[in-house]
N, C-alpha and C positions, 0 to 999 in steps of 0.2 A: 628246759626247752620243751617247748608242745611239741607231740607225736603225734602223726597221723593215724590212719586208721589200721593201718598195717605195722605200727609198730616202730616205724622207720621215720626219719624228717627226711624230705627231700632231698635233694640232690644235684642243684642248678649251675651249669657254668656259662659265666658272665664272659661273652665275646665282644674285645672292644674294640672299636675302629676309628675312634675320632668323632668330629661332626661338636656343636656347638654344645651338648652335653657335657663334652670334654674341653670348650673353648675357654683359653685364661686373654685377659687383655694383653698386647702385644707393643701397646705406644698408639699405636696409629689404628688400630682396629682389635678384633678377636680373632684368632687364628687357635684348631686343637692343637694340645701338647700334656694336656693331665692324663696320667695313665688310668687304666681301668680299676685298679687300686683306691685309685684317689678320688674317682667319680661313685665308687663302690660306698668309699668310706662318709658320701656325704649324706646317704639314706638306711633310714631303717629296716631291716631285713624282717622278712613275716617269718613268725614264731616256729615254722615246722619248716625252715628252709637251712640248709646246708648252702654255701655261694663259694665255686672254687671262679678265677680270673684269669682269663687269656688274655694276653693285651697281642692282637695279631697285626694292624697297623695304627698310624692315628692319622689321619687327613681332615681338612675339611670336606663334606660329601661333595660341593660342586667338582671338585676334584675327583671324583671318584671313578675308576673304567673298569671296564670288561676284569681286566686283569685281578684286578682289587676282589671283587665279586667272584671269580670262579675262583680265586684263592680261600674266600671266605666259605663258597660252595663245599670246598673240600674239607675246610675243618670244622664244619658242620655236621659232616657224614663220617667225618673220621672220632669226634666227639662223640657221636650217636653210638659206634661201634662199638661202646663202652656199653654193657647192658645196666651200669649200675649210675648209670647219669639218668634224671627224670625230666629235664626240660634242658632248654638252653633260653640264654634273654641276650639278647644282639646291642648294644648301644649303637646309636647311627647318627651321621646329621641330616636332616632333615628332607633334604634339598634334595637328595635323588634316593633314599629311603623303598619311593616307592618301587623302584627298579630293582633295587636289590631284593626288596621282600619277593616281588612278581618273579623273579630269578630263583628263588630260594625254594618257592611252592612249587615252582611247574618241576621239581626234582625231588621234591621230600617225601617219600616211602615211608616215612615211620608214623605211626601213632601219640608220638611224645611230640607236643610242643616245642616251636618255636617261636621265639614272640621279641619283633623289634619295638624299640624305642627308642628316645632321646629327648629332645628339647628345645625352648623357645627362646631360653634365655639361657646366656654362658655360665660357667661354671661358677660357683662362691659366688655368685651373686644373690643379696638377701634376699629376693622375693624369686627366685630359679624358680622353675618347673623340672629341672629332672629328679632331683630328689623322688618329689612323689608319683614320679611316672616309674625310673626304675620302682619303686618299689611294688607299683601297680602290678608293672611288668611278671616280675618273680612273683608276686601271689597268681597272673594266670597263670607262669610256666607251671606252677606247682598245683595245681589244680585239676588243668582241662585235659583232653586230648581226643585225637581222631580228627582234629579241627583244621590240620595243616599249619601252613606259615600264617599268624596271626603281627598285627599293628595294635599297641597299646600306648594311647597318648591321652592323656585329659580327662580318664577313669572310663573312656572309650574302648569297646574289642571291636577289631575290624578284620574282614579276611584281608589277605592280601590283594588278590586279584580284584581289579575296579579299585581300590584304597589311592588315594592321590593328595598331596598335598591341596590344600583350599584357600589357607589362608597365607601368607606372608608372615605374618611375626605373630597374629594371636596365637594362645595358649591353646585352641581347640585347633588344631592347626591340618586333621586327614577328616577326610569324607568320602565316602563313595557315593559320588552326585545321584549315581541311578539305582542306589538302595541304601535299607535301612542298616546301620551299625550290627554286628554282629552280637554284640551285651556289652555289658557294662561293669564296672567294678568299682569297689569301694566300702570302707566300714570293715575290710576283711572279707570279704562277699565277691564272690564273680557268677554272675549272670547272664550264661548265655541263653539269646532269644530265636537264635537261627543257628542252623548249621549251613557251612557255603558249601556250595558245589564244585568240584574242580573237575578238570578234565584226567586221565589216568597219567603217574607222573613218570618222569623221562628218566632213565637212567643215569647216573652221575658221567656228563663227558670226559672224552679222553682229553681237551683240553681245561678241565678241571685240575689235572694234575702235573700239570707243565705252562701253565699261564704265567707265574712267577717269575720262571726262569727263562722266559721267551724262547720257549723250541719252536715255537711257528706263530708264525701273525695269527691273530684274531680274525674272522674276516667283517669288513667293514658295513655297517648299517646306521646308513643318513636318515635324517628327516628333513623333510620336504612340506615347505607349510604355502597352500596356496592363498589366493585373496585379488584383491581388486585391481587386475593390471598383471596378473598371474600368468607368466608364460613357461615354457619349459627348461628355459635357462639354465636354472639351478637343477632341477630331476636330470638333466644332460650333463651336467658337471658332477654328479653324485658317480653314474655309472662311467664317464669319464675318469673319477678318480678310485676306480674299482670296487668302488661297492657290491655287495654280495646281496644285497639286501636294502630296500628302502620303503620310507614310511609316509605315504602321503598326508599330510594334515589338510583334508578338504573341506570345503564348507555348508552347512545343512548338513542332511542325511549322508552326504557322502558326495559330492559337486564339485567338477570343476572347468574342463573347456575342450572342445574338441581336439583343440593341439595338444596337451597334456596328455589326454588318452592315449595320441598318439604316441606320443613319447612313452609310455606307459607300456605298450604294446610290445616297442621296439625294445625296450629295458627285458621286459620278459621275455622275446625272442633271443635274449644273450643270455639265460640262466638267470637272470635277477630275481629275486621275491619280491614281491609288492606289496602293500600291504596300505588300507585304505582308512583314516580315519577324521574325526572330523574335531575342528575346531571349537566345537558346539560343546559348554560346560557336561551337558546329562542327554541322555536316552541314547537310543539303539542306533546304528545304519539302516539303511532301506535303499533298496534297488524301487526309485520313484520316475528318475528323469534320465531323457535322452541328451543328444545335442553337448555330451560332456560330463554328463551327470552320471549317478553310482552305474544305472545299467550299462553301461557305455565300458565303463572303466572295468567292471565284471568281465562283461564279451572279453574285455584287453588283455584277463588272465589276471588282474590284481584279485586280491582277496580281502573282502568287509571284515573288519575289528570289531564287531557288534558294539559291547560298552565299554571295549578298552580304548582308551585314549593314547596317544603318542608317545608317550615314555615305556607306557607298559606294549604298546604294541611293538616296541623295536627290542622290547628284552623277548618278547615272543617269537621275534623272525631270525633274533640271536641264535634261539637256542635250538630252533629248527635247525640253521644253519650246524651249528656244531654236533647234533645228533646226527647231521650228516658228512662225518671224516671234517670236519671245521670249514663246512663251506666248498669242499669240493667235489662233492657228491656229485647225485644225479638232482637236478632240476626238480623232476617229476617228485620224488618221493619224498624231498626237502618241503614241496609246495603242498602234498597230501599231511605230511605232519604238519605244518603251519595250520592248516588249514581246521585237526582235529585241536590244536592248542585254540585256536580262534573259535571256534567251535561248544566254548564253554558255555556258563548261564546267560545267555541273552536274556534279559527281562526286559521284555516288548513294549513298547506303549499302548493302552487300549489300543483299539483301531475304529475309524471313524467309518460308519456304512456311507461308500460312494453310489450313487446314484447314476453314472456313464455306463460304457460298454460293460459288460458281465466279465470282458476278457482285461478292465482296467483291476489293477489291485487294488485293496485297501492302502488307505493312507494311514500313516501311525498320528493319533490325535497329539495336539501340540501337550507340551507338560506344561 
């Protein structure tokens, strides 16, 4: 066995969860049930790696909740505990992938890699994709670090934060619409071209260690997707059905109707978080427009996701929520955390020089 440069081979433990890396045909469809053994045993292991196997649940990911996730949060932290583990590599499926990894960063403390993956196509199938992504996977875990929670899929390194699924069933399947890939791998070779920036990470919650066994509700976080005909219906049925938290998906920069606002307002005058984001595949937020639009919704106490999108901005007003007593904190300091988590790498759009008043802001030029 190749050595590295210390003498030692790595040291990785494969945590596995289900998701179509692990998918066998069922009859009627594909559904996970190969353990992590078995999805371990269909790829080549790189030359200076050691690989022990947690099999912690197997779902498909559409399935996947809160619950599942701070379970996995914990034996993550509890793996790491171990000073003599050098990475961990996550199998996942696909579908909500990027919630968990955005979950996993805004908490990871350590310098050792973590790095998810999985696949496009089910398991034992001749021409799979996860074979060569796990393996991908374990040469970053065994490599990198300082990086936080990394996505390795299709010889792609991506951070976690911003990373979204893109495509539906292609092999290239995450992108972070509003930046470039983190490196790349392949040939035995990992190449990183950036380092990502994260905001300071959050302590492991106290419902990290009791989500399993249901000692207390989770508290609840909707999304809210506006559009053509858009009234506040559904944002009123959100806090109606006790949400703790909600995630508007608006349109443009951040848009959507004076009634909304309102509703917006009165959500946040009950303790709600808000949290504002937009429809639109890539670039930033911006407080642009009144009459309903981002600055409107601002003044109401919501709060702009710069370039997180929808998925990853409801694992953000989660984890506020649970860094405050699980949602039953104070308002105020639940909304100033959200706020530092939201707070991370905005990468702007040029900005276009306006020619109006001195007192009108730049506009973010279109991409």
């Amino acid at each position: 066995m190749k050595r590295t440069h210390d003498g030692e081979a790595r040291r990785i433990v494969v945590i596995s969860t289900g998701g179509t890396i692990a998918s066998r045909w069922q009859g009627t469809g594909y559904a996970a049930d190969a353990s992590g053994s078995d999805v371990l045993a269909t790829a080549p292991l790189p030359e200076d790696v050691t690989v022990e196997v947690v099999d912690l649940f197997n779902v498909n990911s559409s399935r996947m909740t809160a619950a599942h996730q701070l379970a996995l949060l914990r034996t993550v932290h509890e793996t790491l505990a171990d000073p003599g583990v050098d990475g961990i590599v996550i199998t996942h499926g696909t579908d909500t992938l990027e919630e968990t990894a955005f979950l996993l960063d805004l908490h990871h403390t350590d310098a050792r890699p973590v790095v998810l993956t999985g696949a496009q196509r089910p398991f034992g199938t001749g021409d799979g994709d996860g074979p060569g992504n796990l393996y991908d996977a374990l040469q970053v875990a065994s490599t990198v670090r300082d990086l936080g929670v990394l996505v390795v899929f299709d010889g792609r390194v991506h951070a976690a934060r911003g990373t979204v699924k893109y495509r539906t069933l292609a092999a290239d399947a995450f992108s972070d619409p509003t930046a470039e890939r983190l490196g790349r791998v392949g040939f035995s070779r990992v190449d990183v071209e950036r380092r990502p920036e994260r905001p300071a990470p959050l302590p492991l919650p106290a419902a990290a260690r009791t989500a399993e066994s249901g000692a207390a509700p989770l508290p609840r976080v909707d999304i809210v997707t506006h559009h053509s005909d858009g009234d506040p219906f559904l944002l009123n049925a959100a806090v109606g059905a006790g949400a703790r938290g909600i995630v508007l998906v608006a349109t443009g920069a951040g848009n959507a109707t004076p009634e909304i606002v309102a509703a917006v307002a009165d959500a946040v005058a009950r303790g709600v978080l808000v949290a504002v984001t937009t429809r639109v595949p890539s670039g930033p937020l911006a407080e642009i427009y009144t009459g309903g639009g981002a600055v409107d919704l601002v003044a109401a106490g919501a709060l702009l996701t710069g370039t997180l999108r929808a998925a990853q901005a409801r694992i953000a007003v989660l984890a506020a929520l649970l860094a405050e007593e699980g949602g039953a904190g104070d308002p105020a300091r639940a909304t100033a955390l959200l706020r530092r988590l939201l707070d991370g790498p905005v990468r702007a759009e040029p900005a276009l020089a306006t020619g109006g008043s001195r007192s009108a802001p730049a506009v973010p030029a279109r991409a």
